[in-house]
C-alpha positions as CSV (number, residue, x, y, z in Angstrom):
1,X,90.3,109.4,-92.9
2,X,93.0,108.1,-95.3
3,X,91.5,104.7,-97.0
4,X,93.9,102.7,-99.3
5,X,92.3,100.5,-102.1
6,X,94.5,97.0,-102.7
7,X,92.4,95.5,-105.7
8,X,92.7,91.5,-104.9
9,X,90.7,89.9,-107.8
10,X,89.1,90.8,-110.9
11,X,86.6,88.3,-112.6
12,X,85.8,88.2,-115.9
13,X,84.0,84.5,-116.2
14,X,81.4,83.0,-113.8
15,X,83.7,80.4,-112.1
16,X,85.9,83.3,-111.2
17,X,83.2,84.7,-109.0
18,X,83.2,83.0,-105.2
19,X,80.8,84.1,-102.5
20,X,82.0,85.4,-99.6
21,X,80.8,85.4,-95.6
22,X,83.5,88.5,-95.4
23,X,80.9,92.3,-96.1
24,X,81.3,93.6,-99.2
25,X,79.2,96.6,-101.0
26,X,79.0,96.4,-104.5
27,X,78.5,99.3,-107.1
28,X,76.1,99.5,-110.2
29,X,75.3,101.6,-112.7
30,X,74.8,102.3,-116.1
31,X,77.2,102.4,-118.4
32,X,79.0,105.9,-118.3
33,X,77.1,106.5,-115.3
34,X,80.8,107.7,-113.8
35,X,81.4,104.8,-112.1
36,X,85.4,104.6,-112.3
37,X,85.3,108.4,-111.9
38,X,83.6,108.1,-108.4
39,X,86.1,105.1,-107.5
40,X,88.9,107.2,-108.2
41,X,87.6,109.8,-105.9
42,X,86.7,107.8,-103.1
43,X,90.2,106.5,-103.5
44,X,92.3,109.9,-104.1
45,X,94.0,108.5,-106.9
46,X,93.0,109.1,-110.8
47,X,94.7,106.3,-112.1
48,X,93.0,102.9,-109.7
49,X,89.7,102.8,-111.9
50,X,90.1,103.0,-115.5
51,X,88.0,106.1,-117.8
52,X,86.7,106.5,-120.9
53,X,84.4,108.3,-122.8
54,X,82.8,105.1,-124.4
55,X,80.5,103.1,-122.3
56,X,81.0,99.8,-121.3
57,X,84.7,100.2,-120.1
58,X,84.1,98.0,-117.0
59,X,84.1,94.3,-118.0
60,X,85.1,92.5,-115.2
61,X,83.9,92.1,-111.3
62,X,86.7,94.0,-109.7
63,X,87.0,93.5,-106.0
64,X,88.9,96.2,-103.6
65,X,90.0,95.2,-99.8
66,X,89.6,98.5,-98.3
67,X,91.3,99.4,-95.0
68,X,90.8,101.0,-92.7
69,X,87.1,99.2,-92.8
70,X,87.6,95.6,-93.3
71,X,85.6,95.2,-96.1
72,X,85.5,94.5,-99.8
73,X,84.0,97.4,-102.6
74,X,82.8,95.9,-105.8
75,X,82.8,97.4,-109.1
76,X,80.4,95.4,-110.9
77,X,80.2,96.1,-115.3
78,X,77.8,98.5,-116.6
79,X,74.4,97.6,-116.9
80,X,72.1,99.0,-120.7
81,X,73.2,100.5,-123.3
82,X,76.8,100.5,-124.9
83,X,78.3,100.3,-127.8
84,X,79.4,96.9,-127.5
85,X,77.9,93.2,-129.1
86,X,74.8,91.9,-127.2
87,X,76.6,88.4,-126.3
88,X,79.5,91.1,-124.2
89,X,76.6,92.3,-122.6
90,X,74.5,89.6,-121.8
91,X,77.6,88.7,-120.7
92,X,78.0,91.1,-118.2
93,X,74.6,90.7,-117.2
94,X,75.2,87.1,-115.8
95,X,78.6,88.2,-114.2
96,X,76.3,91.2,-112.3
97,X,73.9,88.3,-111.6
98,X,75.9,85.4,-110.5
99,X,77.7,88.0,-107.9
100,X,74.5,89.2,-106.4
101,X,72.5,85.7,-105.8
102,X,72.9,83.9,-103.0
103,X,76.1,86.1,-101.8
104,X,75.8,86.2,-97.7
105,X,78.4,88.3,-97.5
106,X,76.5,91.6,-99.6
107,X,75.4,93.8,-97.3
108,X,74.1,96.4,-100.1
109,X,74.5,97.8,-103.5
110,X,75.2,101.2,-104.1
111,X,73.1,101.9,-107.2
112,X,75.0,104.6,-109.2
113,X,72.4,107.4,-111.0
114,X,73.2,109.9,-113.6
115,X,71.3,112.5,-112.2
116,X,70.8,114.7,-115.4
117,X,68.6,112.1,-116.8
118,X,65.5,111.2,-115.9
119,X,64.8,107.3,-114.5
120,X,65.4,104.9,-116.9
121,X,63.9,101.7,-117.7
122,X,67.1,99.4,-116.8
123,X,68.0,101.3,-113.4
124,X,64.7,100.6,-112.6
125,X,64.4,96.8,-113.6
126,X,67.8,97.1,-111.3
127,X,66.0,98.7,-108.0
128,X,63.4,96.3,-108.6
129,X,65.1,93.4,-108.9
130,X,67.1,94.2,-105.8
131,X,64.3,94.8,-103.6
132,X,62.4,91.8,-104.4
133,X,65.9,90.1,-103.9
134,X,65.9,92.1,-100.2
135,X,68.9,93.6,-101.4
136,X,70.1,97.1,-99.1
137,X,70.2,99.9,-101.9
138,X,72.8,102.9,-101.4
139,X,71.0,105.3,-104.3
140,X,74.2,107.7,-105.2
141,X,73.2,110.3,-107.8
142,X,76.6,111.0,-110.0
143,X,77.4,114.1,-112.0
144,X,75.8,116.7,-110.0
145,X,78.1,119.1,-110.3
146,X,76.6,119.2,-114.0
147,X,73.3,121.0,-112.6
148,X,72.0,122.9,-110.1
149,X,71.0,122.3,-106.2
150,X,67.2,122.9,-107.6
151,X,67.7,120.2,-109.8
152,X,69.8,118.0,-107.6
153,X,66.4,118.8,-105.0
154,X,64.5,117.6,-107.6
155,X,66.1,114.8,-108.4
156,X,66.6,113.4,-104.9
157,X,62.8,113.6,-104.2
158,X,61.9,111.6,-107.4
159,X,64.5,108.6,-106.4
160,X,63.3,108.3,-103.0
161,X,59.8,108.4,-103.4
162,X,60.4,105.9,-106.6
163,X,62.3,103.8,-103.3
164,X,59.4,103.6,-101.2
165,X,60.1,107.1,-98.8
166,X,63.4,106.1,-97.5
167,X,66.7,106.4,-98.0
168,X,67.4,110.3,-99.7
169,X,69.7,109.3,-102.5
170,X,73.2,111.0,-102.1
171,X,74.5,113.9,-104.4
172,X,78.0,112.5,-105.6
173,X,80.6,114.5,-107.8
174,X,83.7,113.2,-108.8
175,X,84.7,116.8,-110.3
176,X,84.0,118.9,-107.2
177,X,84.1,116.1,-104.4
178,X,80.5,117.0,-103.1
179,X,79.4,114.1,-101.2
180,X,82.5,111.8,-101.2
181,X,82.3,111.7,-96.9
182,X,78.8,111.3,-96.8
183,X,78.9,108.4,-99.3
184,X,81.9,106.8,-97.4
185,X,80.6,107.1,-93.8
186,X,77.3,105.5,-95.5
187,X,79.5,103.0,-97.2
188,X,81.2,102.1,-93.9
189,X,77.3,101.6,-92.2
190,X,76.6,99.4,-94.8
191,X,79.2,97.3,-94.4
192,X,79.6,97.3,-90.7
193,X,82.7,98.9,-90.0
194,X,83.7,101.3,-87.9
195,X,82.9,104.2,-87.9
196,X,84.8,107.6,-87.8
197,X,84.3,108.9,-84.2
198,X,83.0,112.7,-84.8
199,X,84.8,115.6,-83.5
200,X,84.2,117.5,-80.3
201,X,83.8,121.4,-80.6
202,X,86.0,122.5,-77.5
């Protein structure tokens, strides 16, 4: 299924930032986790989301109405360590906030992993704050065309157990497209749109 991407409003202060009754699923991640990578992907076209090598790119909220779907994808700023001035990213921090409190129209938050890297310490603080803010969590391991399906295994196991048994995490790769229709038919569940109807072997 064709999806087309019409961004309608970037924030980059807190008065900027409205909630919404309308579903929206927002993505998070650290910085040069491959966010804007995996947003141009998901959309087929290289140029929508920004890249660059240094991390921290992302400074806004960036909202995009996708359709088919009816719903709103968020591209929320990176989260620990860039090379940028702690007030930019405390910053940041209270944009990522301010979006996810008290937002009845977030129906999860894809949390973007780097999945050559062990867990660190602020995706963690992120999970956790999440669940204790009974937050939906969409864990999407990035990169994975970087290692092998051993280490991808491996990988999966130690992010769902570190969720509680549930959800397995999705392997994601901007380079090779592994896991681009799994991650939008789950993106499409979260957010309660339709979904694709399967194909019938004749």
């Amino acid at each position: 299924m064709n999806r087309s991407f019409d961004l309608v409003k970037t924030a980059y202060v807190l008065s900027q930032i409205t909630t919404s009754e309308e579903p929206q699923v927002a993505l998070a991640g650290r910085s040069n986790v491959g966010k804007s990578s995996l947003i141009n992907c998901l959309a087929n076209h290289k140029g929508l989301a920004k890249i660059s090598s240094t991390p921290g790119k992302t400074q806004s909220v960036n909202y995009f109405r996708i359709n088919p779907g009816g719903y709103t994808l968020v591209d929320l700023p990176g989260y620990g360590y860039a090379r940028r001035s702690q007030t930019e990213r405390a910053k940041w921090g209270q944009l990522i906030e301010h979006f996810l409190k008290n937002n009845p129209g977030l129906k999860a938050v894809a949390v973007l992993i780097d999945v050559r890297i062990t867990p660190q310490q602020s995706d963690l603080e992120m999970v956790s704050w999440l669940r204790h803010g009974n937050i939906p969590i969409l864990p999407v391991l990035t990169k994975c065309d970087k290692v092998n399906q051993r280490e991808q295994a491996a990988r999966q196991r130690e992010w769902r157990d570190l969720l509680g048994g549930g959800t397995m995490p999705i392997c994601f790769s901007s380079v090779t497209k592994q896991g681009r229709d799994a991650l939008w038919a789950a993106l499409d569940e979260c957010a309660g749109a339709p979904q694709e109807p399967m194909l019938q072997n004749e």
